[in-house]
Every structure is written in structure tokens, then in C-alpha cells.
N, C-alpha and C positions, 0 to 999 in steps of 0.2 A: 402062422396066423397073422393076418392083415393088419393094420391099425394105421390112424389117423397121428401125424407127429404133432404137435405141439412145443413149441419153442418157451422158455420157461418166461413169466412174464416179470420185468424187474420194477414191483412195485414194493417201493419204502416205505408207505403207509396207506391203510385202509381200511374203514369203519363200514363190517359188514353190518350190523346192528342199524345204520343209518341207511344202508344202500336197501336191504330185506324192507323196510319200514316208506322207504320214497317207492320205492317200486309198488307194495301194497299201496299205499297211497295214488298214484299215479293212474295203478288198474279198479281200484275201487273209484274213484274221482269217475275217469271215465266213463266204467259200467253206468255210474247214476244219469249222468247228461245222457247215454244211449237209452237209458230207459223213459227220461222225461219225455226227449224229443221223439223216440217210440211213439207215446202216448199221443205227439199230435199227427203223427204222422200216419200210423193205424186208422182204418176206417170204423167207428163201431158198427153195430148192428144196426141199429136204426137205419142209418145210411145208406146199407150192404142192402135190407129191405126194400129202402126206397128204390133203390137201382133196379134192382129185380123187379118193382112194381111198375118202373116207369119203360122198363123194356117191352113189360109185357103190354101194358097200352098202347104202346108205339105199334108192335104188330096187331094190334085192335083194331089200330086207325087204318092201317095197311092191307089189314082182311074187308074194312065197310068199304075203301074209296075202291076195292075190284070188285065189290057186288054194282058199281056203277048208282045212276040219279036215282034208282029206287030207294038207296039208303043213304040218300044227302042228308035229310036231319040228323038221324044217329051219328054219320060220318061228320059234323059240323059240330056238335057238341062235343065229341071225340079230341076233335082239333082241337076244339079251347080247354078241354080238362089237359091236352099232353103240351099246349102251349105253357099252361099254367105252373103243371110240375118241371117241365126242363126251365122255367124262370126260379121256381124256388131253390131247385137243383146246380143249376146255376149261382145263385147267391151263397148256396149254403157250401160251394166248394171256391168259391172267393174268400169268404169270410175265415176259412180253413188253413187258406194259403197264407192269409193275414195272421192266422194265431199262429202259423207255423215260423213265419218267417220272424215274428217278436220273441218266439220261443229261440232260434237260432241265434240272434242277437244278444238276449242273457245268458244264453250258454255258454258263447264266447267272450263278453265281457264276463262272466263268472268265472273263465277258465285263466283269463290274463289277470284277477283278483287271486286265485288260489294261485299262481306261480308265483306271484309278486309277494305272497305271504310266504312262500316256500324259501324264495330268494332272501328275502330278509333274516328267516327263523337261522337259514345257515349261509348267511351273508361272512363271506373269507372263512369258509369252514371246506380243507378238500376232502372228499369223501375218499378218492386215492389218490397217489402220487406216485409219479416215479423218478427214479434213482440212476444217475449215471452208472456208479461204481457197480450196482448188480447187473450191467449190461456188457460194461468190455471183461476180458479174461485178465487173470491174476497179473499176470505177467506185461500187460498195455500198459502205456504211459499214452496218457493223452490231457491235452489244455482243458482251463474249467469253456471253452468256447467250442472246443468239439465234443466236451461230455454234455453241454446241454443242446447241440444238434440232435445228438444222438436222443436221448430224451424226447426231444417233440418228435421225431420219426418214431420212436417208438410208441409214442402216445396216438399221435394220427394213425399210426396201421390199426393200434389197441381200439378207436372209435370209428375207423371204418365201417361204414359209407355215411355215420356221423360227421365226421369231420370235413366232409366236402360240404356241409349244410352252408346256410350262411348266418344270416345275424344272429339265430336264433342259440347257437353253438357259444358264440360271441357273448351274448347277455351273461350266458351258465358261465363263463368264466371269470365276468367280471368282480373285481373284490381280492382275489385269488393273489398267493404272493408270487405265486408260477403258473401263469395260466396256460404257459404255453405244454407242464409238464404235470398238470393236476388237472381234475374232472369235480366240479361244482354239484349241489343238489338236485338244479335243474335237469341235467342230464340223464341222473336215473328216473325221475318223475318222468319227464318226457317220453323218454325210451319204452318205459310200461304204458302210458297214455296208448302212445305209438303203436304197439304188439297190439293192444284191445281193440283198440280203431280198426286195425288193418284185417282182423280176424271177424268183426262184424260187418264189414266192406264186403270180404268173402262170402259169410255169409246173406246177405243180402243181393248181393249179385248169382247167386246158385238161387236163389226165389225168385228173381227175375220173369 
């Protein structure tokens, strides 16, 4: 029977209770800005209505201007009721743009408010670490300067294609008494943020 290996991972310490709880935190945090910015983003009904109503006076004016000059009045009145609604139409999807793009900017400043409070509540707290000694075999002798190589290779492989990030990687570790061999709060918060994101990305591109 087949299976997948997995190499045993050499962590010294780690507070599942804090990881389970930042990741909730992270995918709930998310969910809610998805659903705010949902909300400006979504067209209601009224709107969906008006579209539909001003389609269909467009082929109004489209059916009186091919009956020619015997229906230039009707056809002229026509024009100024469908001038009037693509101007309202018009405003009322600027004004949309405007509440959406203010709604993006609290979200984002919202979102750099909860990591900064995240960073603080476990500011020099690592949620894992790792350990040279559970990495080489019994039998190794190696300096404390290639058992902590060893360590951040094995931490970089452990947050790949985290680890290639840039400043953002950088912040979560700041505090840290090993930052090059431990993983801060923000990381799992992130990481859940991240999964939620990317899975309503998908969906939303499949509605396309």
C-alpha cells in the first residue's frame, strides 16, 4: 500500500491551544470583512430592477426611432425619460464605487488594528520552536553554529512558501528570542486569514 513519507518534524516546543485559537481567529476575522465588503459589493434588488427597467426602455426607444418621423414625439419623450434614468444610473453606481472603496479602506486599516493587537497580546511568545538536538542523529557531534543552520533550514522548509514572503514574515517574528528558529502569532493568524481569502477568490472567480 502506497503512502506519502513524512520526515519527523523537530519541534522543542509548541502551544497547540494558541495555534487552534489564532487560526480560528484569523478564519473568523476574515469571514466577517468577506461578508461586510459582500454587502457593498452585491447589487440589491432595487438596483437588479432598475437595470432591467432601463433595458427595457432602451429597446423602447430602439423599437419608436424604426417606426421613422411618424413617431418622433413618443420617440423624443422616450429619449429624455432613458437620458434621465442612465444619469440617475449612472450616479447611483459612482456613489457605490465611493461606498465600496471607503468600505476597502476600513477593512484594511481594521485588519492592520487586529494584527497589531494580535502582535502585542503574544508579543516574544513562540507558538513553535525548533530544536537542533531532535534534528541530527544520536551519534553527530556538531558546533552550537551548524546546529542552529540546521534549525532555520528546517524551519524555512517547515513554512514554505511562507518563508520566501517578505516583510510581512519579518514583523511575525519580531520580539522572538530565535526568530530565525521559532514562528510568532502572526503567522498562524495570517496563514488562516490567507486559506479563507483564497477559497472565496476561487469562489468568486467560478461566478464570474
Amino acid at each position: 500500500m502506497g503512502y506519502i513519507p513524512h520526515p519527523p518534524i523537530p519541534l522543542s516546543a509548541v502551544r497547540p491551544n494558541d495555534i487552534f485559537l489564532l487560526l480560528g481567529l484569523g478564519a473568523l476575522w476574515e469571514l466577517i470583512v468577506r461578508f461586510i465588503l459582500f454587502r457593498y459589493r452585491a447589487k440589491p434588488r432595487k438596483l437588479i430592477q432598475k437595470e432591467v427597467n432601463l433595458k427595457a426602455l432602451s429597446s423602447k426607444v430602439r423599437e419608436y426611432r424604426s417606426k421613422g418621423p411618424s413617431a418622433f414625439v413618443e420617440c423624443s419623450k422616450l429619449e429624455r425619460q432613458l437620458l434621465a434614468e442612465e444619469k440617475v444610473m449612472a450616479d447611483t453606481t459612482e456613489k457605490r464605487k465611493i461606498a465600496l472603496t471607503k468600505a476597502e479602506k476600513g477593512a484594511k486599516n481594521a485588519n492592520i488594528a487586529v494584527s497589531a493587537l494580535i502582535f502585542l497580546l503574544w508579543y516574544s511568545i513562540p507558538i513553535l520552536e525548533f530544536e537542533a538536538h531532535r534534528i541530527a542523529k544520536l551519534d553527530e557531534i556538531f558546533s552550537e553554529e551548524e546546529g542552529q543552520a540546521m534549525v532555520e533550514s528546517a524551519h524555512k522548509a517547515f513554512l514554505f512558501p511562507l518563508s520566501v514572503v517578505g516583510i510581512g514574515l519579518k514583523i511575525a517574528k519580531y520580539g522572538l528570542a530565535n526568530p530565525q528558529s521559532t514562528s510568532g502569532a502572526l503567522v498562524a493568524f495570517w496563514s488562516a486569514q490567507t486559506v479563507v481569502s483564497k477559497i472565496f477568490d476561487a469562489i468568486d472567480a467560478l461566478n464570474v
